[in-house]
N, C-alpha and C positions, 0 to 999 in steps of 0.2 A: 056205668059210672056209679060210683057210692054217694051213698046218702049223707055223708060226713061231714058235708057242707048246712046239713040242715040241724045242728048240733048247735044252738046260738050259746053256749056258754061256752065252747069250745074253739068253736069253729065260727066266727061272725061273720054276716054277709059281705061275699065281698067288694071290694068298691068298686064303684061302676064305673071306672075309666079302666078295668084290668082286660087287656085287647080279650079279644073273641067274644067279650058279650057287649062289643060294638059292633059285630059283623068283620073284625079284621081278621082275613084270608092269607096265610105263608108265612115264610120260614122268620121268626124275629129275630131280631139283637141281640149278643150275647146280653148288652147293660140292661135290656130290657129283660132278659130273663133273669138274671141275676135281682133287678126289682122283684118280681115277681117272686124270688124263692123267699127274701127275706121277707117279705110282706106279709105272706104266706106263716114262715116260721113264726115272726111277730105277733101273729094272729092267735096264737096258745095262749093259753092262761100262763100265769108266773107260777103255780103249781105245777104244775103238767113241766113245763121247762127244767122244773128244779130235781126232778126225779128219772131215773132211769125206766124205761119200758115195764122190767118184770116189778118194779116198785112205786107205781104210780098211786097214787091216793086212790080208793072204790070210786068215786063218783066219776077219775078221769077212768081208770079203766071200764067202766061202764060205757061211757060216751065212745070210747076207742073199741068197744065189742060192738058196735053197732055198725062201724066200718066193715065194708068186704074183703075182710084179709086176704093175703095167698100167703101162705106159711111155705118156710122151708126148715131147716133142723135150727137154725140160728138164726137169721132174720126173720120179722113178718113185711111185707110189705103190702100197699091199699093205693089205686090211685084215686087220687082226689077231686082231679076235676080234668073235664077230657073239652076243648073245643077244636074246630076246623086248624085254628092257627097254633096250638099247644095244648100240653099237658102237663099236669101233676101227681109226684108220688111223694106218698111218705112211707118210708122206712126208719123199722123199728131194728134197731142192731143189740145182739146177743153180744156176750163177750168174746172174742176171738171170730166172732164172723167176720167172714172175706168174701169181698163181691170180686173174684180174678180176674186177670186182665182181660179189658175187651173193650169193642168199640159200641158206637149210638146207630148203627147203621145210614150213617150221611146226617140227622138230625146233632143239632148244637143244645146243648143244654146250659144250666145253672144248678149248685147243687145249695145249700144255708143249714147248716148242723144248730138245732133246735136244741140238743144235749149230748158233749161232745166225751175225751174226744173221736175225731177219726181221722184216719191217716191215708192221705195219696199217694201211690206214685205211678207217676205216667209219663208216656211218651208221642212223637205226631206220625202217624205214617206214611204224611208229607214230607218229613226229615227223621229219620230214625233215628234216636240215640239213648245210651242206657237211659234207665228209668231214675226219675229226679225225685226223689218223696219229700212229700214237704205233711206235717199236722196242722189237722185243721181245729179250733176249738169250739167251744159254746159261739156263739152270737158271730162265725167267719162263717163264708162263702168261697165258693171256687168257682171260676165257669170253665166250660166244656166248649172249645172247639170243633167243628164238625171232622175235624181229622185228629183228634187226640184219642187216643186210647188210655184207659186206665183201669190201674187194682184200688178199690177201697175196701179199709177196712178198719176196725173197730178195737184196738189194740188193748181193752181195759182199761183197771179192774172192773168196769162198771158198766151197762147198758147205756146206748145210744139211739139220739132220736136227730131226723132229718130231712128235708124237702127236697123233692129235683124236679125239677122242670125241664123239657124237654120241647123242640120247633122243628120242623114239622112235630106231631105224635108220632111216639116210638112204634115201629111195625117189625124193626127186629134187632138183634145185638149179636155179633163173631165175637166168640173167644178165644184167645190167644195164649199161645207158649209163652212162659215169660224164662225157660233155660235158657242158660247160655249159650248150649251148642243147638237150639232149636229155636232163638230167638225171636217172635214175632209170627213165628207158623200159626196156621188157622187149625183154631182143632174142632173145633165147632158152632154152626148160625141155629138160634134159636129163633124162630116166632114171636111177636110179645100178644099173650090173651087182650083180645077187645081194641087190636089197634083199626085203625081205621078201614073200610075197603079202598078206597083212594087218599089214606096217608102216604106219605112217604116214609123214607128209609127212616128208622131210628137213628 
């Protein structure tokens, strides 16, 4: 788990009704996750907010190097805080980054875009139907059903910042075809580093 929490000008303690540092055990609420993202987002400074990732003022990206990144060629992402009942991540989106289509592996999440935009589209694998996009902006939210699948991504000109919260903690994620004539095929399940030994499914 990152120390990013211990960043009080960034990151303020957080309040102590947020479940799992009451001892609450299993899978929550979407509305409760969905609390939890914006609370979360909230919690940034109005600097930090008002700038994109690669352009943030030295003192935030200071305090954001102190985070345990995992980098990929266009996002970075850190999770933020891990208990029995959930988790959090924050991702940092590049211009044109695409997180492709895929599921939470059985876990329901909340996502709160801290600086936007970024753009959805998804579908449930309880009921299949083309994929619905909808943009999300600065200061929106979306929650995650534990049978939605979806693509997010980060459409420009500008760097993106974002919270997801996740019930159970994620332990793994399938990704999926989004062609036409291949619609919905599994192409491959990833692991998630540091998920729990007795988490459940992402």
């Amino acid at each position: 788990m990152s120390s990013a929490l211990t960043q009080p000008d960034l990151f303020p303690p957080p309040a102590p009704q947020i479940p799992g540092q009451l001892g609450m055990v299993g899978a929550l609420g979407l509305g409760m996750l969905a609390d939890i993202a914006a609370g979360l987002a909230s919690s940034f400074r109005a600097d930090v907010r008002a700038e994109p990732f690669t352009s943030f003022p030295p003192e935030a990206r200071d305090a954001f190097a102190e985070i345990e990144w995992q980098a990929s060629d266009l996002w970075r992402f850190a999770r933020l805080l891990q208990t029995p009942a959930y988790e959090a991540w924050l991702i940092a989106w590049e211009t044109a980054a695409d997180l492709e289509l895929h599921d939470h592996g059985g876990s329901r999440g909340a996502f709160h875009v801290i600086k936007g935009p970024l753009v959805e589209a998804h579908t449930d694998l309880a009921d299949p139907a083309p994929l619905r996009t909808l943009p999300i902006g600065t200061g929106e939210g979306r929650q995650v059903p534990a049978t939605r699948i979806h693509r997010v991504w980060n459409p420009g000109p500008r760097g993106a910042v974002s919270v997801h919260v996740y019930s159970p903690p994620l332990s793994s994620m399938t990704f999926y075809d989004d062609r036409r004539d291949a619609f919905l095929a599994p192409l491959r399940t990833d692991a998630v580093e540091g998920a729990p030994e007795s988490g459940g499914a992402r």
